[in-house]
C-alpha positions as CSV (number, residue, x, y, z in Angstrom):
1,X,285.0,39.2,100.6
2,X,286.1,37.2,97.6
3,X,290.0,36.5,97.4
4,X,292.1,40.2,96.3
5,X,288.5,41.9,95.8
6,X,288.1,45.5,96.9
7,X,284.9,47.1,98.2
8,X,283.1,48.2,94.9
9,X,285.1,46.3,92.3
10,X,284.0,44.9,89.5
11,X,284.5,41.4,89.6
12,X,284.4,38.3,86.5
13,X,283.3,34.8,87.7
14,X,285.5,32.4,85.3
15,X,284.9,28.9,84.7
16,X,286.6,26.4,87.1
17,X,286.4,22.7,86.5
18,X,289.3,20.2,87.8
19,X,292.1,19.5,85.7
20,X,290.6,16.4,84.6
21,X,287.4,17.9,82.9
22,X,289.1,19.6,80.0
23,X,286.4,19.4,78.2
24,X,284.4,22.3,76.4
25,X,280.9,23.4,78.1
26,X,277.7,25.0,76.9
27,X,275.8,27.4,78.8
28,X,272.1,26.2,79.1
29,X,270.2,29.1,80.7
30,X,270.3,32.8,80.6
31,X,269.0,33.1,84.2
32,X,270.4,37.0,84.1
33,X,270.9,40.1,82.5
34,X,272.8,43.2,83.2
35,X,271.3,45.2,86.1
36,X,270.2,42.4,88.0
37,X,271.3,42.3,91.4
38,X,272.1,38.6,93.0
39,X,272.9,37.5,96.3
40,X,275.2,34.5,97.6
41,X,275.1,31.4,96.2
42,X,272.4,32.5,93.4
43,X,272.8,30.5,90.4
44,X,274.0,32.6,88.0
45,X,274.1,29.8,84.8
46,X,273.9,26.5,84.4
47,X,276.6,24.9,82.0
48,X,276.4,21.4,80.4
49,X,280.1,19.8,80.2
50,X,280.6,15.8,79.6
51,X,276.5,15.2,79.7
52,X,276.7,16.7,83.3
53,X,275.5,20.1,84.3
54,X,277.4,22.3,86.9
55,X,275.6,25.6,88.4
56,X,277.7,28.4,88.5
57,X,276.6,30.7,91.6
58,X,277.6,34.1,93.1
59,X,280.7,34.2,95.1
60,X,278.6,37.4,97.1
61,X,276.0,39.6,96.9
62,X,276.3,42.6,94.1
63,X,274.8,43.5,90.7
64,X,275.6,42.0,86.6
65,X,277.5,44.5,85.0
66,X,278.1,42.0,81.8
67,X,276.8,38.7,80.8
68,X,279.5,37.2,77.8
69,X,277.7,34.1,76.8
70,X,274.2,33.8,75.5
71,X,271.8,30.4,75.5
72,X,273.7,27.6,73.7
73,X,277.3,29.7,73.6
74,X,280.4,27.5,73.5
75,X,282.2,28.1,77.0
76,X,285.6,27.1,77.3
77,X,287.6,26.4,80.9
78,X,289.0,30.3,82.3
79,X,286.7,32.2,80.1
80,X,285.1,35.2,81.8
81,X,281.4,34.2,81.6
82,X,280.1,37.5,84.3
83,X,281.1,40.4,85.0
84,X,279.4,42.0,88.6
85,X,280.2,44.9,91.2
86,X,279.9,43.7,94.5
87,X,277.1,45.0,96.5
88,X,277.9,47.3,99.7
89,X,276.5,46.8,102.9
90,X,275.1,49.9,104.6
C-alpha cells in the first residue's frame, strides 16, 4: 500500500525530481485515459526534463480516474499529473 493510502482512495501521482533538477518538464506521451486500469510499475507518462526523459509508473495496481496534462503540456515539479483509485484485491 502506498504511504497514508486507504483501501479505495483516490490517489494523485505528483512529479518528483531531486532538488537539483528544478527544471520545468514536458509530458511526451499520453499512454492513458480515464477508465484505464494499470498495474505496478506501468508507465503511466513519459516526461522530457533537461534533454532527459524520466518514466513515471504506478505506485500499485488501480484504475485513472483523471489525467491533468495532455501531449506537449508544460509540467512543473509537485504538480498533480494522475489521479487513480487503487484497485482491490478479492
Amino acid at each position: 500500500r502506498a504511504p497514508g493510502s486507504k483501501r479505495g482512495e483516490a490517489k494523485w501521482i505528483r512529479v518528483t525530481w531531486d532538488d537539483a533538477m528544478k527544471d520545468i518538464g514536458k509530458k511526451l506521451s499520453d499512454m492513458l485515459k480515464k477508465g484505464d486500469v494499470v498495474k505496478k510499475d506501468d508507465v503511466l507518462m513519459v516526461i522530457e526534463a533537461m534533454k532527459m526523459e524520466y518514466l513515471i509508473k504506478a505506485p500499485y495496481n488501480g484504475k485513472v480516474k483523471k489525467v491533468n496534462f495532455k501531449e506537449k503540456d508544460q509540467i512543473d515539479i509537485g504538480e498533480k499529473t494522475v489521479e487513480f483509485e487503487k484497485k482491490m484485491k478479492r
